[in-house]
C-alpha positions, 0 to 999 in steps of 0.5 A: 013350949010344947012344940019346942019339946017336941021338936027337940025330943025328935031331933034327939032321936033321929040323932040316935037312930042315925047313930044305930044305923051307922053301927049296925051297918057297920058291923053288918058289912064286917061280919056278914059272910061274904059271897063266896065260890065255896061257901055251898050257897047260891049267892053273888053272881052265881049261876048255880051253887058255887058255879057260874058267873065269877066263879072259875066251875061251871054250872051243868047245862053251861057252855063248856069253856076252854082248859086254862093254861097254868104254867108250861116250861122245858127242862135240860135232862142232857145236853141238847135234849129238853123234857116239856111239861105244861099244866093245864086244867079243865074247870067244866064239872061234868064234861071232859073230852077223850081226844084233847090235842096240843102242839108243843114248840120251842124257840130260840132267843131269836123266836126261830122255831127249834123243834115243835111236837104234836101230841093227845091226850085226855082231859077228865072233868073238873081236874088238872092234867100235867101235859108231858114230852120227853126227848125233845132236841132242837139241834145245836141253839139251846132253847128260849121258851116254850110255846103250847098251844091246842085244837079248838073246837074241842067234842066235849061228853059227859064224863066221870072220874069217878073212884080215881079220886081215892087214890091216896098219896101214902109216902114221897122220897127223893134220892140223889144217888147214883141219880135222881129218883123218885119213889112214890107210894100209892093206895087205892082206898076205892072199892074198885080195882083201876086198870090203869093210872096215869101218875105225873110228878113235878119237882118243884124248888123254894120259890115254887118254880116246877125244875123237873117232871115226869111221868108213869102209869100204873096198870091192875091196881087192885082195891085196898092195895099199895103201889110204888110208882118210881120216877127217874132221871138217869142222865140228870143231877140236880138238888133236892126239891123244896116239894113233889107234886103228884097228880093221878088220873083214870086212862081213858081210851 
């Protein structure tokens, strides 16, 4: 009779605890943080925190790795004349390159190449970079896509952005007539004037898509100063954007 308790007793707790542990595990797997490429923690399969393995940074002492490629697009400014932009970005964290070199080229629908353009540039650490050549003509067949492409290997160094990223982004407006302009107003929230700025715009419309682009550099940008970069396109006309995307870098010769 005892045994039989016994037995009973035990099986009413291996019911129970298989019951916790089925919850437990449960509630574990929905509230437990998970490894994440933000989350300041190594975890997952970083190598470092926040960088390596999935995560798109890169730990210091990694091999550097190629520039990512985001979007690359022509657009009409005039008949037969096309401006190119291509977004890429460099997601090393502390190497960049002073000689980073692409070619541009645009096809037909046929694929017969129409105008091609060699151009450098360069890539800070950690930071997108819009690619930009105005006056493009490939004679009298429009256009069908664009093609970028750039050298490889590429000489990567240590580098640093460093007070660039104090840039603040204080105004954007848009007009329309007699043309479209942009005027963008800047402060440098540094301690330190820039002698000179790179500033990229990209027009974009409601569904996201880059229409226009542009840009211009700003020299002697004084600490605690404000600044208007303007952006025009005198023989364009086109709507108003749904977003202007602004992007600045530190020139590095």
């Amino acid at each position: 009779m005892r045994l039989w308790v016994l037995k009973r007793r035990l099986a009413g707790f291996l019911v129970l605890l298989g019951m916790f542990i089925i919850i437990g595990g449960s509630l574990a797997y929905i509230f437990w943080p998970r490894p994440s490429c933000v989350d300041g923690v190594q975890n997952g399969d970083e190598k470092g925190v926040d960088c390596g393995g999935s995560c798109s940074k890169q730990c210091l002492g990694e091999i550097p790795v190629s520039p990512k490629r985001l979007w690359q697009r022509f657009f009409q400014v005039r008949p037969g004349v096309y401006d190119v932009g291509a977004m890429i970005e460099n997601v090393n964290l502390f190497v960049g390159t002073k000689v980073f070199r692409y070619t541009v080229k645009l096809y037909s629908e046929e694929n017969v190449l129409l105008a091609e353009r060699q151009g450098t540039t360069f890539l800070l650490p950690n930071q997108k970079a819009l690619i930009f050549e105005p006056n493009m003509v490939p004679g009298p067949r429009a256009p069908a896509r664009v093609d970028f492409s750039f050298e490889e290997p590429i000489t990567w160094t240590r580098m640093d952005a460093g007070d660039a990223q104090k840039i603040e982004v204080i105004s954007r407006r848009f007009e329309s007539d007699p043309h479209p302009i942009v005027r963008v107003k800047l402060r440098n929230k540094s301690t330190s004037r820039e002698s000179e700025l790179e500033i990229s715009l990209v027009l974009e419309s409601k569904d996201g898509n880059a229409f226009a682009v542009a840009r211009t550099t700003l020299e002697d940008f004084v600490a605690g100063s404000e600044r208007e970069a303007v952006f025009s396109w005198p023989t364009s006309q086109f709507q108003e954007p749904a977003s202007m995307q602004v992007l600045y870098r530190r020139v590095v010769r």
